[in-house]
PyMOL Python script that loads the backbone (N, CA, C, O; Angstrom):
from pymol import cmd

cmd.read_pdbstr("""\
ATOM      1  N   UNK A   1     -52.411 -35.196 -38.783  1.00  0.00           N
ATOM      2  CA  UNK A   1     -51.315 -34.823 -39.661  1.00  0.00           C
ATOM      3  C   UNK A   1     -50.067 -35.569 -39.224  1.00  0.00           C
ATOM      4  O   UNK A   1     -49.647 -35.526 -38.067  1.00  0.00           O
ATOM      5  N   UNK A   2     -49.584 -36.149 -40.054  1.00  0.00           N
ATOM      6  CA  UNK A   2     -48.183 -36.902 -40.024  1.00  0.00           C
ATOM      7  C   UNK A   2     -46.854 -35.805 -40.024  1.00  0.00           C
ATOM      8  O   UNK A   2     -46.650 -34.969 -40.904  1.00  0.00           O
ATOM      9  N   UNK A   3     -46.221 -35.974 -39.109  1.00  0.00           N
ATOM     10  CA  UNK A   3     -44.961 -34.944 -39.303  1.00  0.00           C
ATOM     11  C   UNK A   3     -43.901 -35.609 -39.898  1.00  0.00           C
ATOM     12  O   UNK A   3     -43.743 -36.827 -39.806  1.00  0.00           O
ATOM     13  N   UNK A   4     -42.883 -34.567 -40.740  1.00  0.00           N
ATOM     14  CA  UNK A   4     -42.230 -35.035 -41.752  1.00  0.00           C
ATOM     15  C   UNK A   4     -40.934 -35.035 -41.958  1.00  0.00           C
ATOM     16  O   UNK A   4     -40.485 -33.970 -42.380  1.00  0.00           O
ATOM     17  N   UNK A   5     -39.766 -36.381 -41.698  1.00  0.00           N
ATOM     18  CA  UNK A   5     -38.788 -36.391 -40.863  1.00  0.00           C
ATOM     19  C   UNK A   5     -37.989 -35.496 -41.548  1.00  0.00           C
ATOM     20  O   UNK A   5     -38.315 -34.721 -42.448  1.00  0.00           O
ATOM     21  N   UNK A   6     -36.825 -35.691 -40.995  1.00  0.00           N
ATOM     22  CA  UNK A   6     -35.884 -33.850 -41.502  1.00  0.00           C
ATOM     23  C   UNK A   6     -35.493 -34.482 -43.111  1.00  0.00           C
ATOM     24  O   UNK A   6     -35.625 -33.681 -44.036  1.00  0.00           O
ATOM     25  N   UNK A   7     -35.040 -35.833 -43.428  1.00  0.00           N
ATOM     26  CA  UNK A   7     -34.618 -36.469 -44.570  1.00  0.00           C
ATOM     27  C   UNK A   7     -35.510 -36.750 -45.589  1.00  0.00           C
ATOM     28  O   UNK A   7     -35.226 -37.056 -46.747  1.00  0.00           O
ATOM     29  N   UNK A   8     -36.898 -36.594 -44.958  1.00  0.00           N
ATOM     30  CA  UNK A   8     -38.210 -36.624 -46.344  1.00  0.00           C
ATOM     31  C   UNK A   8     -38.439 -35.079 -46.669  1.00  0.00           C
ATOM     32  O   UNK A   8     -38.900 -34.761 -47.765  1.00  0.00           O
ATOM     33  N   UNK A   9     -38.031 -33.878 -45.466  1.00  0.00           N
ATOM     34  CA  UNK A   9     -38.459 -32.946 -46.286  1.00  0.00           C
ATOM     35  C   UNK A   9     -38.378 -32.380 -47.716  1.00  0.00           C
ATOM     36  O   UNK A   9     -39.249 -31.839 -48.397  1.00  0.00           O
ATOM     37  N   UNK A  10     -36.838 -32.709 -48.030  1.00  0.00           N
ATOM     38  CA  UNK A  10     -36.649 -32.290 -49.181  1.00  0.00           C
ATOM     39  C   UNK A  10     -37.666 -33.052 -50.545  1.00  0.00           C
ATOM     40  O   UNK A  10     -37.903 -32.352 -51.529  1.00  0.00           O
ATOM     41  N   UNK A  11     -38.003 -33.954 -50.504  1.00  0.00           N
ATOM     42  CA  UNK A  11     -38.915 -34.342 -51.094  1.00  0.00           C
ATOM     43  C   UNK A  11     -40.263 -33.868 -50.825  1.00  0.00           C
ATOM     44  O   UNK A  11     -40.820 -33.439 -51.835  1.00  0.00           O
ATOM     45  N   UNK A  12     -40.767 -33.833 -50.038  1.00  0.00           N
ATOM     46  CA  UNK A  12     -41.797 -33.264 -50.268  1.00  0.00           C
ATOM     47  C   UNK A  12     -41.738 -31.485 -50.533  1.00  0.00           C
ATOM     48  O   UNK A  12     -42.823 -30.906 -50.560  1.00  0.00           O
ATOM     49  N   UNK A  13     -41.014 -31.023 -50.640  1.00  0.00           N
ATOM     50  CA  UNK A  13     -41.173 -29.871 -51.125  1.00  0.00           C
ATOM     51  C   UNK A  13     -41.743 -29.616 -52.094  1.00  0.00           C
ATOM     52  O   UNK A  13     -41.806 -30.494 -52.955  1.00  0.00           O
ATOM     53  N   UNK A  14     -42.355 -28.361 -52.321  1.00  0.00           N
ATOM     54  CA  UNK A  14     -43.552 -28.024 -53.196  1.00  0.00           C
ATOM     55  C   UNK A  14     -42.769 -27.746 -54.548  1.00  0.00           C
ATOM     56  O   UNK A  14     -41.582 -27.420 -54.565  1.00  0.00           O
ATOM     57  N   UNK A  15     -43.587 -27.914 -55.726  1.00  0.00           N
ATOM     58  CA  UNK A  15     -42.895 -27.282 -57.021  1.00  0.00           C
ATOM     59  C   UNK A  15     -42.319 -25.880 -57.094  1.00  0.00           C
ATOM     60  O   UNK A  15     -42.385 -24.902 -56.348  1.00  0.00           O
ATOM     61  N   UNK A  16     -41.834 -26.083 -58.054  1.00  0.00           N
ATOM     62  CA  UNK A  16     -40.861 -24.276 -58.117  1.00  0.00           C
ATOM     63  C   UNK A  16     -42.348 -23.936 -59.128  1.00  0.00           C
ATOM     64  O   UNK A  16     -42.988 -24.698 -59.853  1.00  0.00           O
ATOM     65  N   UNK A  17     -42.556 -22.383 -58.792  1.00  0.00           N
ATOM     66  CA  UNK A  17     -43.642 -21.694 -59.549  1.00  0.00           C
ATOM     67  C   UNK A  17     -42.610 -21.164 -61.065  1.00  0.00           C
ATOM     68  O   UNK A  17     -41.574 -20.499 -61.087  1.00  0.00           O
ATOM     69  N   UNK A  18     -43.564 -21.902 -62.443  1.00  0.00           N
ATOM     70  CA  UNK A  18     -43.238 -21.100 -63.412  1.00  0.00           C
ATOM     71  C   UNK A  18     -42.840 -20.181 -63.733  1.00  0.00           C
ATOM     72  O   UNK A  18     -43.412 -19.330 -63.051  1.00  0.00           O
ATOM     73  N   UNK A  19     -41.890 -19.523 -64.655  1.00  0.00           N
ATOM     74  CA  UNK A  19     -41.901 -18.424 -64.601  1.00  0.00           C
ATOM     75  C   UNK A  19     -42.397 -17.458 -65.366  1.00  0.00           C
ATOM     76  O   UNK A  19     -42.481 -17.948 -66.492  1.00  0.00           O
ATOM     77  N   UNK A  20     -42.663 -16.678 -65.380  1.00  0.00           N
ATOM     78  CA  UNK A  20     -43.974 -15.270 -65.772  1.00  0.00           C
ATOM     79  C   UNK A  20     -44.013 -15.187 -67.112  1.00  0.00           C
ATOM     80  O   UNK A  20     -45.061 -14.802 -67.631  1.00  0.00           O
ATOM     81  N   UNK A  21     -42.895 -15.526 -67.920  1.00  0.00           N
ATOM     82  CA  UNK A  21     -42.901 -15.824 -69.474  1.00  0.00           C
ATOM     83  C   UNK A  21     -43.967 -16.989 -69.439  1.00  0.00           C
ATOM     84  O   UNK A  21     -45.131 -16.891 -69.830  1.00  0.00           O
ATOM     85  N   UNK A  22     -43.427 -17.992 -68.959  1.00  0.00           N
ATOM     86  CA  UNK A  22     -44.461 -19.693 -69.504  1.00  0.00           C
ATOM     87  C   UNK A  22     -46.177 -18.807 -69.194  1.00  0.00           C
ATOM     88  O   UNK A  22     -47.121 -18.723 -69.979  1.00  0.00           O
ATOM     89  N   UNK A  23     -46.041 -18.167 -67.531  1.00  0.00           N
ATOM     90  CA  UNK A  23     -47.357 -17.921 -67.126  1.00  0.00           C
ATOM     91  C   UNK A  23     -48.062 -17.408 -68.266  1.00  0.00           C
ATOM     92  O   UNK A  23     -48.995 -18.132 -68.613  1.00  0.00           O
ATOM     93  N   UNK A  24     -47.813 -15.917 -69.249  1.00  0.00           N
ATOM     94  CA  UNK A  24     -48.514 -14.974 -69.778  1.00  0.00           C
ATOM     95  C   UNK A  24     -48.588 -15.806 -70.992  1.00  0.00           C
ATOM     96  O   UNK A  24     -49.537 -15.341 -71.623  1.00  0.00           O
ATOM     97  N   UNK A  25     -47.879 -17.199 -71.922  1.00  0.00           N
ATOM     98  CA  UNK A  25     -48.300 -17.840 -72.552  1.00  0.00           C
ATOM     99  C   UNK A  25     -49.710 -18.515 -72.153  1.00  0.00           C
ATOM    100  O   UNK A  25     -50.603 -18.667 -72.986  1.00  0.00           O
ATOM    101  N   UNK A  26     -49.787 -18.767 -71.281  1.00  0.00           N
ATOM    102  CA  UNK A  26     -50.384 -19.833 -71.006  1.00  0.00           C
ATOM    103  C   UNK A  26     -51.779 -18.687 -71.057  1.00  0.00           C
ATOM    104  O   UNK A  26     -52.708 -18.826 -71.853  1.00  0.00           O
ATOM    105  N   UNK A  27     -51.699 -17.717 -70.178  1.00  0.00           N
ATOM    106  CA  UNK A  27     -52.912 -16.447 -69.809  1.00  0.00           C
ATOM    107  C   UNK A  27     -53.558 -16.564 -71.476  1.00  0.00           C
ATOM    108  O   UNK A  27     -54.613 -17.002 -71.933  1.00  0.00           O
ATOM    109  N   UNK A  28     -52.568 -16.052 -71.967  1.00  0.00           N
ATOM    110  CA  UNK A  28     -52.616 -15.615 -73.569  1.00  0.00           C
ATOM    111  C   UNK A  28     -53.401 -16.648 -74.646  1.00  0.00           C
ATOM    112  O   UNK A  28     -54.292 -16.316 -75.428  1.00  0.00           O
ATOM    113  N   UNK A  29     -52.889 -17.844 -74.489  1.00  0.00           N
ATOM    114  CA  UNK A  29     -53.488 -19.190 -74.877  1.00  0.00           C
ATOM    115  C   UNK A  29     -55.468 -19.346 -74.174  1.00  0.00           C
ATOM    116  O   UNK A  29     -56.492 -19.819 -74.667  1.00  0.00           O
ATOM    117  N   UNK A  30     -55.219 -18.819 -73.153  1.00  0.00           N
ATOM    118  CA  UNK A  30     -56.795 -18.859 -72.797  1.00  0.00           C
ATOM    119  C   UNK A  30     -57.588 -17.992 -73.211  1.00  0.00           C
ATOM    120  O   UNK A  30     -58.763 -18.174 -73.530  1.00  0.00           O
ATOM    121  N   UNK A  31     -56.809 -16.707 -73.233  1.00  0.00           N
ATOM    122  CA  UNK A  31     -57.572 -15.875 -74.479  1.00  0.00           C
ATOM    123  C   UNK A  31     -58.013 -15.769 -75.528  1.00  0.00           C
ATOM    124  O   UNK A  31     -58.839 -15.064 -76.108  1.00  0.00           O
ATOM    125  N   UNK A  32     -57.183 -16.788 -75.788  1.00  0.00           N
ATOM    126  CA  UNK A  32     -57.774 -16.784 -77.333  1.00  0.00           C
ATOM    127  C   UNK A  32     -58.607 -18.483 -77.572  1.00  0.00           C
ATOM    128  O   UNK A  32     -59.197 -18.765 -78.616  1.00  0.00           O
ATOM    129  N   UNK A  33     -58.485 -19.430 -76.401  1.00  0.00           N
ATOM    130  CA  UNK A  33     -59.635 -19.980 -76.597  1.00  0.00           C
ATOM    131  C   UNK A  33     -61.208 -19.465 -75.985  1.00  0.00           C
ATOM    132  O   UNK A  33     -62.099 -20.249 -76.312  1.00  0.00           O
ATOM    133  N   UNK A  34     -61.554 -18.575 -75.363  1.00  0.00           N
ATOM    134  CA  UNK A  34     -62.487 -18.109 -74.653  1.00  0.00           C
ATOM    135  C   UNK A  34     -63.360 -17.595 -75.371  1.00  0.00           C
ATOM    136  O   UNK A  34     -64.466 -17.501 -74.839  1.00  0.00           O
ATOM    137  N   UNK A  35     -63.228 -17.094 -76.765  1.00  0.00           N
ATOM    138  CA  UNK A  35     -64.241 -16.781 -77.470  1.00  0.00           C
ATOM    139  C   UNK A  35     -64.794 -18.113 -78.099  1.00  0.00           C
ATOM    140  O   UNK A  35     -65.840 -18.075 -78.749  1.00  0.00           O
ATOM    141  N   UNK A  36     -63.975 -19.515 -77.880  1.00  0.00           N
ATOM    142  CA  UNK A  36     -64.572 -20.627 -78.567  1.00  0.00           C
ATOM    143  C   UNK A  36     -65.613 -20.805 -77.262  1.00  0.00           C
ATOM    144  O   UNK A  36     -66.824 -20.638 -77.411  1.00  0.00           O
ATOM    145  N   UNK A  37     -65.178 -21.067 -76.311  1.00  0.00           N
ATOM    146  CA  UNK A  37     -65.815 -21.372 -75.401  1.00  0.00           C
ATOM    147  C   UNK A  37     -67.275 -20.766 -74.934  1.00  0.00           C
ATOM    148  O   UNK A  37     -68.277 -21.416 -74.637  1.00  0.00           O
ATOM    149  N   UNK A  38     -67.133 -19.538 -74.950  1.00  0.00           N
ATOM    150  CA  UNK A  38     -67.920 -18.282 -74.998  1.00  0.00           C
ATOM    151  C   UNK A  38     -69.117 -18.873 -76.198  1.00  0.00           C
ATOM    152  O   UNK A  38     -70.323 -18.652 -76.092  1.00  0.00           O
ATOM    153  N   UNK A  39     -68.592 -19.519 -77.130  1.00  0.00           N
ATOM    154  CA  UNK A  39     -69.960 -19.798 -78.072  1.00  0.00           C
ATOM    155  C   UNK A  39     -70.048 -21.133 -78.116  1.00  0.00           C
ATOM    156  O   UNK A  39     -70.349 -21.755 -79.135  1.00  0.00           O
ATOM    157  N   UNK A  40     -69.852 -21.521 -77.276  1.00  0.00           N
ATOM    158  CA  UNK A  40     -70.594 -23.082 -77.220  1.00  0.00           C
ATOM    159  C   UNK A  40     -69.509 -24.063 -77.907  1.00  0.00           C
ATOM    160  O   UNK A  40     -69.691 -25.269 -77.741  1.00  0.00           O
ATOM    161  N   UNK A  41     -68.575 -23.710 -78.544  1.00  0.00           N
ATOM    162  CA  UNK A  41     -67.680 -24.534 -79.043  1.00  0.00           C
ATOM    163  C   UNK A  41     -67.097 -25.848 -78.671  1.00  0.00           C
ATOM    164  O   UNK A  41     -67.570 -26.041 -77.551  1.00  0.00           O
ATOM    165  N   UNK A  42     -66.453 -26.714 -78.920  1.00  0.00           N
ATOM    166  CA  UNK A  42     -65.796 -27.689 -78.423  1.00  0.00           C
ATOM    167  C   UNK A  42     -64.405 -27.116 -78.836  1.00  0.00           C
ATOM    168  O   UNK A  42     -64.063 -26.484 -79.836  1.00  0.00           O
ATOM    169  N   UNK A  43     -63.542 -27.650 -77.462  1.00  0.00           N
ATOM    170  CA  UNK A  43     -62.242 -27.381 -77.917  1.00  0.00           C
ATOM    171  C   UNK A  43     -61.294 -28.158 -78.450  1.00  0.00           C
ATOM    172  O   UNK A  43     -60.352 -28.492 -77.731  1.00  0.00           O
ATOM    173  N   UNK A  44     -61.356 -28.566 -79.721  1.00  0.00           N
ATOM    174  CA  UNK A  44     -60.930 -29.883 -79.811  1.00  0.00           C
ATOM    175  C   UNK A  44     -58.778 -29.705 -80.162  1.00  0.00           C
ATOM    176  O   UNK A  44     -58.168 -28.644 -80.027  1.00  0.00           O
ATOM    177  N   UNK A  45     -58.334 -30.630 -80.459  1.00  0.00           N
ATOM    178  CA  UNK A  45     -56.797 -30.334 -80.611  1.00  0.00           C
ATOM    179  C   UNK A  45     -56.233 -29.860 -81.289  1.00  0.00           C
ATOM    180  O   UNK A  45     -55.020 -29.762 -81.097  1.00  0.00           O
ATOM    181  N   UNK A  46     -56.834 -29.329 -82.421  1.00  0.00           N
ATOM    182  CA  UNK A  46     -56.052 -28.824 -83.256  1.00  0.00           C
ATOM    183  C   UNK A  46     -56.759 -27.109 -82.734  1.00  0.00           C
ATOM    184  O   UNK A  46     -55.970 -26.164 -82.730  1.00  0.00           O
ATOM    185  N   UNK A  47     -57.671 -26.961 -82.485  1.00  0.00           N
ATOM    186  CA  UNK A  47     -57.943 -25.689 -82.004  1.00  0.00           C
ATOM    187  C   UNK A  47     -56.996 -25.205 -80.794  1.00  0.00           C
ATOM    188  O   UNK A  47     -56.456 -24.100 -80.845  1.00  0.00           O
ATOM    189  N   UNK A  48     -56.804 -26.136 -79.631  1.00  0.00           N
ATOM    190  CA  UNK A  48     -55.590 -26.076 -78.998  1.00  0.00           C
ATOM    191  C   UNK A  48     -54.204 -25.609 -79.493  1.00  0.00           C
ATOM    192  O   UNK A  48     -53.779 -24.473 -79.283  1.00  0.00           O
ATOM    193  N   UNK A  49     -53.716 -26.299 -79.978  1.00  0.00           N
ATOM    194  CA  UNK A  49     -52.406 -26.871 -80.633  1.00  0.00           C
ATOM    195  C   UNK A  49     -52.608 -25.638 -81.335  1.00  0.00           C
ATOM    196  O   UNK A  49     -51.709 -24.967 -80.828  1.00  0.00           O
ATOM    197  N   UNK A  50     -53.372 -24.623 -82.440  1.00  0.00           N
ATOM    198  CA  UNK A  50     -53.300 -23.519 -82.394  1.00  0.00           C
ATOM    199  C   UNK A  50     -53.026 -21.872 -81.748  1.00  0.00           C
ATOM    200  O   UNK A  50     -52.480 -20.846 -82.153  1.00  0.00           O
ATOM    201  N   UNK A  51     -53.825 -22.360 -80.396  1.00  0.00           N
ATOM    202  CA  UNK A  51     -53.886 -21.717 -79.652  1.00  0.00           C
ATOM    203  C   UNK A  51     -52.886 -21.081 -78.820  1.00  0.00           C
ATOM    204  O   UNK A  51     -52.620 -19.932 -78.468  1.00  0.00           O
ATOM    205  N   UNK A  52     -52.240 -22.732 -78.557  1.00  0.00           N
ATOM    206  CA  UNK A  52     -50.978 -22.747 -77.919  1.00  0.00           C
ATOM    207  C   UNK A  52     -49.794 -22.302 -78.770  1.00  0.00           C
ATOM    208  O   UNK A  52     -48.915 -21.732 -78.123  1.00  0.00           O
ATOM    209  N   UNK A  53     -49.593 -22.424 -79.969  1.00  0.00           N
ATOM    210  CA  UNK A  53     -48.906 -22.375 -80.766  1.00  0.00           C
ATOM    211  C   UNK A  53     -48.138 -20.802 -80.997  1.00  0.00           C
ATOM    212  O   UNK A  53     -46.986 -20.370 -81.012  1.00  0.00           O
ATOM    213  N   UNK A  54     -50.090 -20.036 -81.230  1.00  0.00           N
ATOM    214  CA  UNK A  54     -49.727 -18.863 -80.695  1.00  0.00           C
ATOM    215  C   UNK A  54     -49.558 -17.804 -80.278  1.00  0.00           C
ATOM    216  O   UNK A  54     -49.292 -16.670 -80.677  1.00  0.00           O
ATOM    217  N   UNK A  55     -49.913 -18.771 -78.642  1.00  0.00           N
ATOM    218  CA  UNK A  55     -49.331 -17.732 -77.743  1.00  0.00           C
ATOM    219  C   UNK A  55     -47.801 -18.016 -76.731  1.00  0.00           C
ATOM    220  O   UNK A  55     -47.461 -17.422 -75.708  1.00  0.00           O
ATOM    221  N   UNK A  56     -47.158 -19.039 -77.404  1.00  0.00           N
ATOM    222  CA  UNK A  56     -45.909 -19.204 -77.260  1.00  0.00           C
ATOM    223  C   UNK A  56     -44.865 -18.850 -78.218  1.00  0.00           C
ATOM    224  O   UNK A  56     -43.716 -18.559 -77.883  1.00  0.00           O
ATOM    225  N   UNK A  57     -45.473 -18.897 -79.915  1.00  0.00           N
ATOM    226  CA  UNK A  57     -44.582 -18.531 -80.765  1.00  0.00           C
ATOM    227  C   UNK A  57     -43.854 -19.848 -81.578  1.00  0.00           C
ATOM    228  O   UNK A  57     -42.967 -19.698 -82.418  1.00  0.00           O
ATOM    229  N   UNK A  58     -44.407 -21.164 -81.157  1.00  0.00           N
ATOM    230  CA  UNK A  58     -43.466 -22.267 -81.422  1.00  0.00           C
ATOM    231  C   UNK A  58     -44.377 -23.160 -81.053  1.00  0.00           C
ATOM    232  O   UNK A  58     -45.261 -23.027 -80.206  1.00  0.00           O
ATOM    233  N   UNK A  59     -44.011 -24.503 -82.030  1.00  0.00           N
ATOM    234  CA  UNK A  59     -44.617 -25.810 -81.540  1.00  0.00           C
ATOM    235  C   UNK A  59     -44.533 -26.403 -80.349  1.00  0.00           C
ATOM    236  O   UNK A  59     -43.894 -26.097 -79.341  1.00  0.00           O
ATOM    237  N   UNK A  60     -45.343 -27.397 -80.614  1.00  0.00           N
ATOM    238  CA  UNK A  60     -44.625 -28.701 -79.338  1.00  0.00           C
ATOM    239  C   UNK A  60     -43.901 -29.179 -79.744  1.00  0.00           C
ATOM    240  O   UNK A  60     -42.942 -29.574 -79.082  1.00  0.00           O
ATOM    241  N   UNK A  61     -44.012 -29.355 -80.932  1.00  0.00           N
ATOM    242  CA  UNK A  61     -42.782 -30.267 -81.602  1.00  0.00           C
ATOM    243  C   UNK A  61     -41.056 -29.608 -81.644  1.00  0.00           C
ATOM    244  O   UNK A  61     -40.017 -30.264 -81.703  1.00  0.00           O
ATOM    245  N   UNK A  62     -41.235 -28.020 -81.586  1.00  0.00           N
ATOM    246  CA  UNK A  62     -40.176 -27.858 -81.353  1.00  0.00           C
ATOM    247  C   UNK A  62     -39.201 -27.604 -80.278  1.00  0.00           C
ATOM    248  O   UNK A  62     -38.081 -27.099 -80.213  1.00  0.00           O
ATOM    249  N   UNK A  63     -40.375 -28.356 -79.131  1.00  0.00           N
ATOM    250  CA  UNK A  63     -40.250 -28.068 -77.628  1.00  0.00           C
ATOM    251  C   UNK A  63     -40.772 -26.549 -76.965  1.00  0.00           C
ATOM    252  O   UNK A  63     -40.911 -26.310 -75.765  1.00  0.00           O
ATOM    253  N   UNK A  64     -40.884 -26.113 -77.495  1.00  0.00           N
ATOM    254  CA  UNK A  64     -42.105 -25.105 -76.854  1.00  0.00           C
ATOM    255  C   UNK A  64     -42.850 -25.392 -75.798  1.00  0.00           C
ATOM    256  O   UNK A  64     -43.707 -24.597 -75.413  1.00  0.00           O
TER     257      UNK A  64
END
""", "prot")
cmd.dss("prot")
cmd.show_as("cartoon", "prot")
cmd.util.cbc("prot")
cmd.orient("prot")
């Protein structure tokens, strides 16, 4: 293991964890692909892009 001088730490610092809104989209979004999955489905993008859509409430397009 390489130790990590006092002026690189700040860079390597780890990401900030999401916060619990983005998380339960995201939970929520898997829920509702899991019954595709569950039957053999493919998940293709517009089944996504649904999915996601909503369990955020909003596009990508509208930055969602």
């Amino acid at each position: 293991m390489t130790p990590i001088s006092a002026s690189a730490a700040p860079a390597a610092a780890p990401l900030p964890l999401a916060n619990s809104d983005a998380a339960m989209a995201v939970v929520a979004a898997a829920g509702l692909l899991l019954p595709h999955l569950e039957g053999g489905e493919r998940i293709d993008a517009p089944k996504l892009r649904a999915a996601m859509e909503a369990a955020y409430g909003a596009s990508d397009a509208t930055g969602a």
